[in-house]
C-alpha positions in Angstrom: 0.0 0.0 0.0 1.8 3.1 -1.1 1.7 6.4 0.9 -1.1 8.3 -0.8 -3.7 5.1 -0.5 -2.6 4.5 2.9 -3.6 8.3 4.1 -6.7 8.3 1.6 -7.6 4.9 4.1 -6.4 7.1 7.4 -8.8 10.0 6.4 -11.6 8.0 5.1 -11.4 6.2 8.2 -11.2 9.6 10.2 -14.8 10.9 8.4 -16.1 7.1 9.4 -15.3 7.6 13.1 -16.2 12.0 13.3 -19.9 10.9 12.1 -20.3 8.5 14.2 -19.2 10.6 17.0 -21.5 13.3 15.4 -24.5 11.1 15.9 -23.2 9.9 19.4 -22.9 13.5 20.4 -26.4 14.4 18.8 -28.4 11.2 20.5 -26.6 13.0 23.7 -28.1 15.9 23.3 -31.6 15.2 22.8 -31.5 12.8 25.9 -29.9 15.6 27.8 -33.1 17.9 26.2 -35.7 15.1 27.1 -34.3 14.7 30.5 -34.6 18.7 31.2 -38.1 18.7 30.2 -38.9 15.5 32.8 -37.2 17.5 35.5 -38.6 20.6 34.5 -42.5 19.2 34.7 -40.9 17.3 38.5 -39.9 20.4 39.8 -43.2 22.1 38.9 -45.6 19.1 39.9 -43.1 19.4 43.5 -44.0 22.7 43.8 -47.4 22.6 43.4 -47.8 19.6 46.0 -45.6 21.4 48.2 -47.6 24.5 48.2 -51.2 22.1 48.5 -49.5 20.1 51.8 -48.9 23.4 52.8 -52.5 24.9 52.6 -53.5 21.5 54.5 -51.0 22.1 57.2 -52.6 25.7 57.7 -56.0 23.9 57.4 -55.2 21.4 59.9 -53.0 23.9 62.6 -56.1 26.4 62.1 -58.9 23.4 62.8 -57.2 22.1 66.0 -58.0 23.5 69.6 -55.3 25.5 71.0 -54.5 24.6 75.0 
C-alpha cells in the first residue's frame, strides 16, 4: 500500500469515526433535552404539592384546639 492510498484509508477512516461521534454527540443531546423537560415538569408538579400540603397544614394547625 503506497503512501497516498494508505492516508486516503487514514482519512476516510477519520470521516467514518467523526460521524459516528456526530451522531453519538447528537443522541446525547436530545437525551440531555428530554431529561430537562422531565425534571422541568418534576420540579413544577413538587412545587405545586408542596404548596397544597402546605395549605392543608394551615387547614389542619387552624382546625385544631389550642390549649
Amino acid at each position: 500500500m503506497d503512501d497516498l492510498t494508505h492516508l486516503e484509508k487514514r482519512i476516510s477512516d477519520l470521516e467514518h469515526h467523526i460521524t459516528h461521534q456526530d451522531a453519538v454527540i447528537q443522541d446525547l443531546s436530545d437525551m440531555t433535552a428530554q431529561q430537562w423537560e422531565v425534571i422541568d415538569a418534576l420540579t413544577k408538579k413538587h412545587d405545586r404539592l408542596s404548596a397544597h400540603l402546605a395549605t392543608i397544614e394551615e387547614s389542619v394547625d387552624a382546625s385544631t384546639p389550642q390549649d
